[in-house]
C-alpha positions as CSV (number, residue, x, y, z in Angstrom):
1,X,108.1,71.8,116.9
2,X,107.5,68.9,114.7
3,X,109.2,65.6,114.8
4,X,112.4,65.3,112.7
5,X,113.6,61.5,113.7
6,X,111.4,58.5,114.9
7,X,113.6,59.1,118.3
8,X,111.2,62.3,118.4
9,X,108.3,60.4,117.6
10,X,108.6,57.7,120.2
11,X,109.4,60.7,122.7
12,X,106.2,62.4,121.5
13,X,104.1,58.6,122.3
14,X,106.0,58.3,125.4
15,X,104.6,61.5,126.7
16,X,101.0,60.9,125.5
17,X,101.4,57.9,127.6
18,X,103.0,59.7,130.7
19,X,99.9,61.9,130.7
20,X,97.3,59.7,130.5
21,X,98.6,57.3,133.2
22,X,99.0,60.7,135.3
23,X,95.4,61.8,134.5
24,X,93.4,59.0,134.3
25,X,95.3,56.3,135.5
26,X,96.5,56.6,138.8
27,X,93.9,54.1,140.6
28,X,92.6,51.2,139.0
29,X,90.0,48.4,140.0
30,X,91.3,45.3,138.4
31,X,91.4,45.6,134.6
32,X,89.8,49.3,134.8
33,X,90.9,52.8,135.7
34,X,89.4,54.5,138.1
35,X,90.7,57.8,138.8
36,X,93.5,59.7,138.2
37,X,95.4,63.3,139.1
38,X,92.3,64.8,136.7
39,X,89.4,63.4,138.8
40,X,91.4,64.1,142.6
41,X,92.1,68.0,141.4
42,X,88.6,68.2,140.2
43,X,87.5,68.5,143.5
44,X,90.0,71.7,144.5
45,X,88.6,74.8,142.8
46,X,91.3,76.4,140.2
47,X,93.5,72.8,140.6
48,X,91.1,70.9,138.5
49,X,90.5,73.5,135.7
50,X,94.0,74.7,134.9
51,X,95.5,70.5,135.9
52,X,92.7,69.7,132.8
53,X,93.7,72.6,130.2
54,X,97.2,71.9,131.0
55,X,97.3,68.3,130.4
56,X,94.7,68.5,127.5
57,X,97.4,71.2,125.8
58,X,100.4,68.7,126.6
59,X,98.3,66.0,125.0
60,X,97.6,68.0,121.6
61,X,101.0,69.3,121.4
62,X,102.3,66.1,121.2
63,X,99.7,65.0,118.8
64,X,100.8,67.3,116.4
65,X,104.5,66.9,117.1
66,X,103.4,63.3,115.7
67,X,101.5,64.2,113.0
68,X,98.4,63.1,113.4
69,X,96.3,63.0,111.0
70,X,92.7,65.2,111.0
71,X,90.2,62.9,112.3
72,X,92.3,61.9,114.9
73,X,92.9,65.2,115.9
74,X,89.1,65.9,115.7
75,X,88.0,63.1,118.0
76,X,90.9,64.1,120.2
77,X,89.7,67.7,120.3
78,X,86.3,66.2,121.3
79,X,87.7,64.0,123.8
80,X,90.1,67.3,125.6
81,X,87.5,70.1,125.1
82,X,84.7,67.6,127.3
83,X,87.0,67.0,130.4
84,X,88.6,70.4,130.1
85,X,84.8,72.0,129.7
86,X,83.7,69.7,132.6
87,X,87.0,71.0,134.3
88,X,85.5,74.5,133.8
89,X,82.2,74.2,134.9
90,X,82.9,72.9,138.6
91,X,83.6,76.3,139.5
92,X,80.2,77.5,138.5
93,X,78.2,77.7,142.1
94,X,75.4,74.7,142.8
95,X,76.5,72.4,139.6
96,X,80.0,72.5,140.4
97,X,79.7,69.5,142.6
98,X,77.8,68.0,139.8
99,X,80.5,68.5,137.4
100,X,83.9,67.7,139.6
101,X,82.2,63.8,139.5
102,X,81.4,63.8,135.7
103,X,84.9,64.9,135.6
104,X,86.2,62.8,137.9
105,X,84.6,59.7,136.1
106,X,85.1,60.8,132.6
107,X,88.3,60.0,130.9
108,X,88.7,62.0,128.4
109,X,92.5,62.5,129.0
110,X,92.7,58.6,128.8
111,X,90.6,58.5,125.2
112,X,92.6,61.1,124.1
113,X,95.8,59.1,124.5
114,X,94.5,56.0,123.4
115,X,93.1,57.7,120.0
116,X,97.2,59.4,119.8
117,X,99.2,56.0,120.3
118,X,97.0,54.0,118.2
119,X,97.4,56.9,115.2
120,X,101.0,56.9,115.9
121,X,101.3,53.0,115.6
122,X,99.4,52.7,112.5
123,X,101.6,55.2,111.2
124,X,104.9,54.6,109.1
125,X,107.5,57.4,110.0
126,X,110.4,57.6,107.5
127,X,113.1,60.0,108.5
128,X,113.6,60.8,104.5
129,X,112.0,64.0,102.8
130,X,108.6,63.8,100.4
131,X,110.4,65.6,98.0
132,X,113.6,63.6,98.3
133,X,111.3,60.6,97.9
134,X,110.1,61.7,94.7
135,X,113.0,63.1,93.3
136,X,114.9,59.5,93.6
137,X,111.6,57.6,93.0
138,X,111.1,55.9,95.8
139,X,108.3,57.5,96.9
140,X,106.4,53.8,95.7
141,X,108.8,51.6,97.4
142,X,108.1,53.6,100.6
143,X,104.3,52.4,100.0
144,X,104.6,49.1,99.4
145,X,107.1,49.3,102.4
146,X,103.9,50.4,104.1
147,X,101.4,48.0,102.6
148,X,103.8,45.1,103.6
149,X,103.9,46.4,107.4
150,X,101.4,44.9,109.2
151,X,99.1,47.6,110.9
152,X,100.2,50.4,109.1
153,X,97.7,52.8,107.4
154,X,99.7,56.0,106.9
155,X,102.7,57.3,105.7
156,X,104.5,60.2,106.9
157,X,108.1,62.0,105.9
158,X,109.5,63.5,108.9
159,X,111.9,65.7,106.9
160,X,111.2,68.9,105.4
């Protein structure tokens, strides 16, 4: 499940992308999205709930397959569990109208993906182990590797 080689990785921010294009991103007015597959399904009862859930489980998994780190995957739990609970809730009779355009105009797919690829880019992946790192000692070269990169925050050994 997790990534073992940055080639995983950059599969893993590839798919992000893929979704959030697909769910968010499929119309856009100028600069701005519009609408996507998310807010055109929220309108068909079932389609919009289980297009929402599915995307928002695609989304995580590949989060985690990149190691994200905890308060990313917190604010992109936030972000998924809105649009999927607005995704929900336009079943419910009388509101359900109400919630298909929240859900239609909120992006959480779209934050979701952003708050991924920008975790993923301020992250060094080294396809070396933690333990290997220490064991040779250089476990501090790999930081100042990290320090030295411009934008990275994070260090991460993909192998076990």
């Amino acid at each position: 499940m997790r990534a073992k080689t940055l080639g995983d990785i950059q599969k893993s921010y590839d798919a992000v992308n893929a979704a959030k294009r697909l769910s968010d991103g499929l119309v856009k007015l100028g600069p701005i999205n519009i609408i996507g597959l998310d807010g055109i399904l929220a309108w068909i009862p079932l389609a919009g709930p289980i297009y929402s859930i599915g995307a928002s489980l695609f989304m995580l998994y590949h989060g985690i397959r990149a190691r994200i780190d905890i308060v990313t995957l917190a604010q992109i739990l936030i972000f998924l569990f809105i649009d999927s609970g607005l995704g929900i809730a336009e079943d419910i009779p009388f509101i359900g109208e109400v919630m298909a355009g929240a859900n239609t105009l909120f992006q959480g797919h779209l934050y979701a993906g952003h708050v991924i690829e920008k975790d993923i880019e301020r992250t060094l992946y080294l396809e070396q182990s933690a333990t290997e790192a220490y064991r040779t000692c250089t476990h501090q070269a790999n930081l100042a590797l990290m320090k030295a990169t411009k934008g990275k925050k994070r260090l991460v050994y993909l192998l076990a």
